[in-house]
C-alpha positions in Angstrom: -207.6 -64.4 37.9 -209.1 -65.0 34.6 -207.8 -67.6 31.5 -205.9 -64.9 29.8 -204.1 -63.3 33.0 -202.6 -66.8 33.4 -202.0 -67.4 30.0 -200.1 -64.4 29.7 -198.4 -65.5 32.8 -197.7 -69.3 32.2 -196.5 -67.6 28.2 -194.2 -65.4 30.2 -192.7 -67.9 32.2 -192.0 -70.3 29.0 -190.7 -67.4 27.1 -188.0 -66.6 30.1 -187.4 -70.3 31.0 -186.5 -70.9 27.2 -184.7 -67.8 26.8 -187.2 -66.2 23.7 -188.4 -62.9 22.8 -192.3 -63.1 22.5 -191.8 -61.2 18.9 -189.8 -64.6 17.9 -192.1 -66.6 19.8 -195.1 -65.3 17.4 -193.2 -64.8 14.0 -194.8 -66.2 11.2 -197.9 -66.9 13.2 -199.7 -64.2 14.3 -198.9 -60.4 14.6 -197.3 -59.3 17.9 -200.3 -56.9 18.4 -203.0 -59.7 17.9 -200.8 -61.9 20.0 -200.7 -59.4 23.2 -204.6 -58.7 22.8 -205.0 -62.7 22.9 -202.8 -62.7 25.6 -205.0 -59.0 27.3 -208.2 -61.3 27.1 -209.6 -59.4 24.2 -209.5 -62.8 22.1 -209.7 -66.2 22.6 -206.6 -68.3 22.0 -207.4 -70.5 18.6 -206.6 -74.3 19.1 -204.0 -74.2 15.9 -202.2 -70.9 17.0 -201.5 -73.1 20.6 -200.1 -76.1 19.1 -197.7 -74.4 17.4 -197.0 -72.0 19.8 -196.8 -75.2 22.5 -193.9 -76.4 19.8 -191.9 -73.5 20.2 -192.4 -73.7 23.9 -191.9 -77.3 24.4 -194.7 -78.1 26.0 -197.9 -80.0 25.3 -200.2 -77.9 24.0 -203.3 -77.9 26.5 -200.3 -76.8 29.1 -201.5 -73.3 27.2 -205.0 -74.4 26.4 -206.0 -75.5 29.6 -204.1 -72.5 31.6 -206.9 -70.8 32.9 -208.6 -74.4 33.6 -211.4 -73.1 36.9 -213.4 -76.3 37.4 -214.8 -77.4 40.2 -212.3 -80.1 40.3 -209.5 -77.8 39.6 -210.2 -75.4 42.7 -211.2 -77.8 45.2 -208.1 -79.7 44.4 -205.8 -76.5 45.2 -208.1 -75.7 47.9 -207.1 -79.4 49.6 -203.6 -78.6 48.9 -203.7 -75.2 51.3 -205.8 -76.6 54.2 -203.1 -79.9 54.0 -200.7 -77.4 54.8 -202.7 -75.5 57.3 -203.7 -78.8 59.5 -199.3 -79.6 58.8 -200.2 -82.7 56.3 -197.1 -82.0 54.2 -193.0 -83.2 55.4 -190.3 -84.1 53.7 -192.0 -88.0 53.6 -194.9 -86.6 51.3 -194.0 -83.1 49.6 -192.8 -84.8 46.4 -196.6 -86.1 46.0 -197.4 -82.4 45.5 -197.5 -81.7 41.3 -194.7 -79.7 39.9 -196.3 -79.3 36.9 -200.3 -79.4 35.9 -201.9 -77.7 33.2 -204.3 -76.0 35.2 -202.0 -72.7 36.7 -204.1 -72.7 39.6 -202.9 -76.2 40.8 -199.7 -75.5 39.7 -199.1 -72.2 41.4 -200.5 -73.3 44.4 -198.5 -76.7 44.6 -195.6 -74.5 44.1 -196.2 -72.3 46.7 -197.5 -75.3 49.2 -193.6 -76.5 48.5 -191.9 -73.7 49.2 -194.1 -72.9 52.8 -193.4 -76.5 53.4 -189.8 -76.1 53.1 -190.2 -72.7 55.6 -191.3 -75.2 57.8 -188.7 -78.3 57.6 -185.2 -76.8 56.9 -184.6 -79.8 55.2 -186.6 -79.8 52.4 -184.7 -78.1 49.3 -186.7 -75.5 47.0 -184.4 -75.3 43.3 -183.8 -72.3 42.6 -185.7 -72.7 39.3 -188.7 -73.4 41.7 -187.6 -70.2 43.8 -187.7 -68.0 39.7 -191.0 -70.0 39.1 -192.5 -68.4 42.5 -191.3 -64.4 41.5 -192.1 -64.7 38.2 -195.8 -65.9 38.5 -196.9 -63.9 42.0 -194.8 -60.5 41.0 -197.4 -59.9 38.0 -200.3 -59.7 40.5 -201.8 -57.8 43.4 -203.0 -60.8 46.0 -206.8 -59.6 45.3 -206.8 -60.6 41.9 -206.1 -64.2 42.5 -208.6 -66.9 43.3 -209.2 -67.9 46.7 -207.4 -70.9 46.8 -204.4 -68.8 45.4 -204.9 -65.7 48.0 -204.8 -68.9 50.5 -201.8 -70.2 49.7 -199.7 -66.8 49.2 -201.0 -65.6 52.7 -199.9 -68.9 53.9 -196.3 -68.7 52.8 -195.8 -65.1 53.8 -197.6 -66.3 57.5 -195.1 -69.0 58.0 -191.9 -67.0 56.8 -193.4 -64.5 59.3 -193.4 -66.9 61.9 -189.9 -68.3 61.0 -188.2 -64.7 61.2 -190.5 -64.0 64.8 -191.9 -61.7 63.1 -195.0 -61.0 65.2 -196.7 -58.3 64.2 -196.7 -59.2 60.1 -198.2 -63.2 61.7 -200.4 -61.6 63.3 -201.7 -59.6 59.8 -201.6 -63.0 57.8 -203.1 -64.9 60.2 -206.2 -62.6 60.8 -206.4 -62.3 56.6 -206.3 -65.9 57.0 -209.6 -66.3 59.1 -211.5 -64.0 57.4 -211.5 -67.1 54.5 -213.7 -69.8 54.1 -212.0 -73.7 54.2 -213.9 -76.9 54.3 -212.1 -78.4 56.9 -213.2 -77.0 60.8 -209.9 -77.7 62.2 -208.1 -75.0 60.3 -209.7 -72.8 62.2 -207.9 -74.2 65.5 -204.7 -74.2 64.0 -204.7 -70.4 62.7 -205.9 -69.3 66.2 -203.0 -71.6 67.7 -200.6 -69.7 65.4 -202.0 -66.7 66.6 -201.9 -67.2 70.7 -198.6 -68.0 69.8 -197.7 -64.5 68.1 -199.6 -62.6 70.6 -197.9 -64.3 73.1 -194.1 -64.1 71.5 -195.1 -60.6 70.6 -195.9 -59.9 74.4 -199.6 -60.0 74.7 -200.0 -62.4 76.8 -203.6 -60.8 77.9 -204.6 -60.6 74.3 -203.8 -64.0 74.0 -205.6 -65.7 77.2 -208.7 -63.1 76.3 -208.2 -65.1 72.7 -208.6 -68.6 73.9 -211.5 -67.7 76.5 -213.6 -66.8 73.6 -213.1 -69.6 71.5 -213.6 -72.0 75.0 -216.6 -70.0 75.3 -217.6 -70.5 70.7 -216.9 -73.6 71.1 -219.5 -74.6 74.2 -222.3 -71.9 72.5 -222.0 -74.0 69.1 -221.5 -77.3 70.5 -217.7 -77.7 69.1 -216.7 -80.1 72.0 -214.3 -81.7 70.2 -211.8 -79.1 70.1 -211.8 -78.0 73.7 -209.4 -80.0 74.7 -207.2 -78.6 72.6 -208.0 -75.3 73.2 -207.7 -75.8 77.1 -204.2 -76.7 76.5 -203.0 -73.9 74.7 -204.5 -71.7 77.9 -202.9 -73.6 80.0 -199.7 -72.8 78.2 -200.5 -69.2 77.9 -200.8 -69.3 82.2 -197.0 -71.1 81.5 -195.8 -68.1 79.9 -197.1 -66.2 83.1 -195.6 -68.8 85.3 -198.8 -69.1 86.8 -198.2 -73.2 87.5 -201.2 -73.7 89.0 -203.5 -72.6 86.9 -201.6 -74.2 84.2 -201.7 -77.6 85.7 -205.9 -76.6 86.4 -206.5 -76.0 82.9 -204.5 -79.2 81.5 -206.8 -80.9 83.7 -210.1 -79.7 82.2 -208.2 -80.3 79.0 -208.0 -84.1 80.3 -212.1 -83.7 81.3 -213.0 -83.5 77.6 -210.6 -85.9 75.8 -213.7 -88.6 75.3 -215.0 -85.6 72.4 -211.7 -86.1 70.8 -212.5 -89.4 69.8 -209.2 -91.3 67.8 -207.1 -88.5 68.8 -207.7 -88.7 72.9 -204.4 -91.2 72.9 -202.2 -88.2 71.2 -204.1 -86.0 73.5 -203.6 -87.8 76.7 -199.9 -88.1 75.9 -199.7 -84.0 75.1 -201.4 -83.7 78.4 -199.3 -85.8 80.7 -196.0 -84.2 79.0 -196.9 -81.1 79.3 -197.9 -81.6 83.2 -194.6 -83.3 83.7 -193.0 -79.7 82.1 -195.0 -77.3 84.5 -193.8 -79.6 87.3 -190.1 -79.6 86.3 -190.5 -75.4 85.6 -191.9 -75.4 89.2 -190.0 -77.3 90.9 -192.1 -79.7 91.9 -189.5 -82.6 91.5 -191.3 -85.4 93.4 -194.1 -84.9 91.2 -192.7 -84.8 87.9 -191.0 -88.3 88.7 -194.5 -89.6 89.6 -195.9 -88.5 86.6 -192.9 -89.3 84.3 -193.6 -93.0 85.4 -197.4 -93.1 85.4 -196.8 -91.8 81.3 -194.4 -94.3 80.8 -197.2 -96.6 82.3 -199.6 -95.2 80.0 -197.1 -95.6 76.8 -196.5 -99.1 77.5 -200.4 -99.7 76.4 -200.4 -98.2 73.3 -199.1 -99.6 70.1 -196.2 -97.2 69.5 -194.7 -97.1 72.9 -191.1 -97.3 71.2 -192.0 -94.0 69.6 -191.8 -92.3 72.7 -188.4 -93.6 74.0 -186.5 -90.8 73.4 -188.7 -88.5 74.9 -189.2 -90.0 78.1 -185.3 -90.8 78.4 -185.3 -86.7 77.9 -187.4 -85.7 80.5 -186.2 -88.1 82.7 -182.9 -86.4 81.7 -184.5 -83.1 82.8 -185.5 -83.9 86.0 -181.6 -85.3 86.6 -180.9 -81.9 85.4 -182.9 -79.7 87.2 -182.2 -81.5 90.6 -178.2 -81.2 89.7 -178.0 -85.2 89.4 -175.1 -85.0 86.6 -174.5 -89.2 87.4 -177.6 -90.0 87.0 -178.0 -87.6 83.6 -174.9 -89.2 82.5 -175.8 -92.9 82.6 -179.1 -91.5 80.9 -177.2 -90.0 78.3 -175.1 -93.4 77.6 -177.7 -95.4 77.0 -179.2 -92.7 74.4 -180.0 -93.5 70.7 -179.0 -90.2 68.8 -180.3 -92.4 65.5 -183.7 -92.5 66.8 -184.4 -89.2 67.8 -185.8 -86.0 65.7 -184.0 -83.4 65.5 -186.1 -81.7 68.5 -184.8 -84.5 70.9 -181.0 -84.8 69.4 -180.3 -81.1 70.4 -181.9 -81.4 73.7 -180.1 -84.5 74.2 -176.4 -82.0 73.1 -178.0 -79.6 75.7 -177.4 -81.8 78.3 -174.0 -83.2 77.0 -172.8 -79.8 77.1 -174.4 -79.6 80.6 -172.7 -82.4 81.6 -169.1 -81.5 80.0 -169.5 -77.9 82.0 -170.2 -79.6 85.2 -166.9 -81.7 84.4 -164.8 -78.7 83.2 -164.4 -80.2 80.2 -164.5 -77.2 78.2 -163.8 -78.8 74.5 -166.5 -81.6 74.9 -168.8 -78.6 76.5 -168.1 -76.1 73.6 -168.7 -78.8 70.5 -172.1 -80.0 72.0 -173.4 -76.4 73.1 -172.6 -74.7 69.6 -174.4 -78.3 68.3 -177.5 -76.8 70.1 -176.7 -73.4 70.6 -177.6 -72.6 66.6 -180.6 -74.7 66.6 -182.2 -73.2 69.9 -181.3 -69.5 68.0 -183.5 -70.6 65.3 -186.4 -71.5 67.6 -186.3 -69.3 70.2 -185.7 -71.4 73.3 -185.2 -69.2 75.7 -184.7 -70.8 78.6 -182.0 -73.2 76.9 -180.0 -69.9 75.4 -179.8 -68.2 78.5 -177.9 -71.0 80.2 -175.4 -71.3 77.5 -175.3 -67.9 76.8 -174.0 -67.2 80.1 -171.7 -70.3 80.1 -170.3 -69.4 76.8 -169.3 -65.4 78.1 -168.0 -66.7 81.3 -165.5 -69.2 80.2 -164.9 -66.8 77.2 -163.8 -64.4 79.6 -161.5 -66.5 81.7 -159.6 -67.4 78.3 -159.3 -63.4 78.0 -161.6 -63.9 75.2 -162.8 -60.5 75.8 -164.8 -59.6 72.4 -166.1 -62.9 72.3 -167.3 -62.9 76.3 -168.8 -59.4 75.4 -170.8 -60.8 72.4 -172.3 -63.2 74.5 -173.1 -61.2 77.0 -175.1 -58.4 74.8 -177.2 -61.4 73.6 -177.8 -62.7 76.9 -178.7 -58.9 77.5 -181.3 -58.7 74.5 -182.8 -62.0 75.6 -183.6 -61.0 79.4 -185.5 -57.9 78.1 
């Protein structure tokens, strides 16, 4: 992408945003056929014919000067910007950090476009639609080869993640492998793109490809010495042997996760904690009910020495909530439930937290309280996919649909109970 392609661009984008023709844009300062070969890269773009052109625009006149700005500084600055978002170092805390506008396009499409994945990613995070016009305008004009790296980064990003978001496998799977044919600085992206793709192989029902995957990169990361992502790695196979229901071999593989958590150096605390959560999960999934409580305890145990124990409250209240589930304890999930802090949980925990309300309102036959808390969760577990979760209230929902006569609506629910179990 050279100075005048985003020149011509960034002039474009002015001229559409102000509402001007680029023949009024250019009377009475240079010919429109001068203007477009300026603007086709046969000419350079004189300092005087800017200014006055940045006048007419409203901008400050190295916003066109400086347009096609390539420095060092400039592309490793939107090179930082894409692997933040690739190791998930943008929320709705920090996104407003990100530039909206910078004279350099390069930073400023790529901001832009670091926005709008980010927002993909957290619902909650608004793009304008002026941002949304910004976005077609600029990336329409161009095939995805003739940007710049940091640029082919960042687009392949976005499309990646709205893949992901619609479960669209097969196009995540493209991205992602167009992804880590790229170089980036940081060797943690790496992980996180190979994460991303497990997870579409395994969504996508490859669960072979997926194990066969992770094997490999056990076995890259021994051959070059990359300890310090093992651990991770060896958790991501133990959750592809979840996927298989293979519980033992899940619970083997967490535990030669655990073997290699001194690599992982000021992370082996979040590590430790993934671990132990996870093994409570397999345990729960496999019945294994006497265990889980054990090793619900000995985490809470664990928590209690680290600095943010409190952090953690709601999740342990929920998996202790699980287990009360799973073994059909509703008084004991009940009392659990009382004492729960909605205000303090994410999202994530809040509609697990409904999931069990609604359990609990079922169990009761209190079918009001049961159908406000299981369309609270029902929507958000649509939008992620939990399948376990939507089968339950799938089935709830078409049974007591049918006993009001509710006959379309049990129906409904039933077909997408059907499309779930195949």
């Amino acid at each position: 992408m050279g100075r005048s392609f985003v020149l011509k661009e960034r002039i474009n984008y002015l001229c559409e945003l102000r509402g001007i023709e680029r023949k009024d844009l250019v009377e009475g300062l240079v010919t429109l056929t001068h203007f477009s070969n300026i603007l086709a890269g046969r000419y350079p773009l004189p300092d005087d014919l800017a200014v006055a052109l940045a006048t007419r625009l409203e901008v400050a006149p190295e916003y066109l000067r400086d347009a096609g700005d390539c420095s060092d500084e400039v592309v490793v600055f939107a090179e930082q910007m894409v692997e933040q978002l690739l190791l998930n170092g943008y929320n709705s805390a920090n996104i407003d950090d990100l530039p909206y506008v910078h004279n350099a396009v390069l930073v400023e499409l790529t901001a832009h476009l670091v926005r709008a994945t980010t927002a993909v990613i957290y619902p909650e995070i608004v793009v304008s639609q002026e941002e949304q016009q910004y976005l077609l305008l600029h990336i329409a004009q161009s095939e995805i080869d003739e940007l710049p790296d940091a640029l082919q980064k960042a687009v392949l990003s976005y499309r990646l993640y709205v893949a992901r978001r619609d479960r669209l496998q097969n196009e995540v799977l493209t991205y992602c492998r167009q992804l880590q044919k790229m170089t980036f600085a940081s060797p943690y992206v790496w992980i996180h793109l190979l994460e991303v793709e497990v997870e579409a192989l395994l969504y996508g029902g490859y669960a072979e490809a997926a194990q066969d995957l992770l094997k490999r990169a056990i076995g890259r990361c021994y051959f070059e010495g990359l300890y310090y992502h093992l651990t991770q790695l060896y958790v991501m196979y133990s959750i592809g042997f979840v996927n298989m229901q293979s519980w033992q071999k899940a619970l083997y593989y967490l535990e030669k996760a655990k073997e290699q958590l001194e690599f992982t150096g000021e992370h082996a605390v979040a590590y430790s904690h993934i671990i132990a959560n996870n093994s409570i999960q397999i345990r729960l999934k496999a019945g294994e009910y006497d265990a889980a409580m054990q090793e619900i305890e000995a985490l809470e145990v664990f928590l209690k020495q680290t600095d943010n124990a409190t952090a953690f409250d709601g999740q342990m209240l929920l998996a202790r909530c699980e287990l009360a589930f799973k073994m059909g304890n509703f008084e004991q999930m009940a009392a659990l439930l009382d004492s729960t802090d909605v205000a303090a949980m994410t999202i994530e925990q809040q509609m697990a937290a409904a999931f069990y309300r609604s359990q609990l309102a079922y169990e009761q036959g209190d079918e009001a309280a049961f159908l406000i808390a299981a369309e609270q969760c029902r929507l958000y577990f649509e939008q992620f996919f939990n399948r376990d979760r939507l089968i339950i209230l799938y089935s709830q929902l078409a049974s007591l649909a049918k006993e009001s006569r509710q006959y379309k609506q049990s129906s409904e629910y039933f077909e997408y109970l059907c499309q779930i179990l195949q």
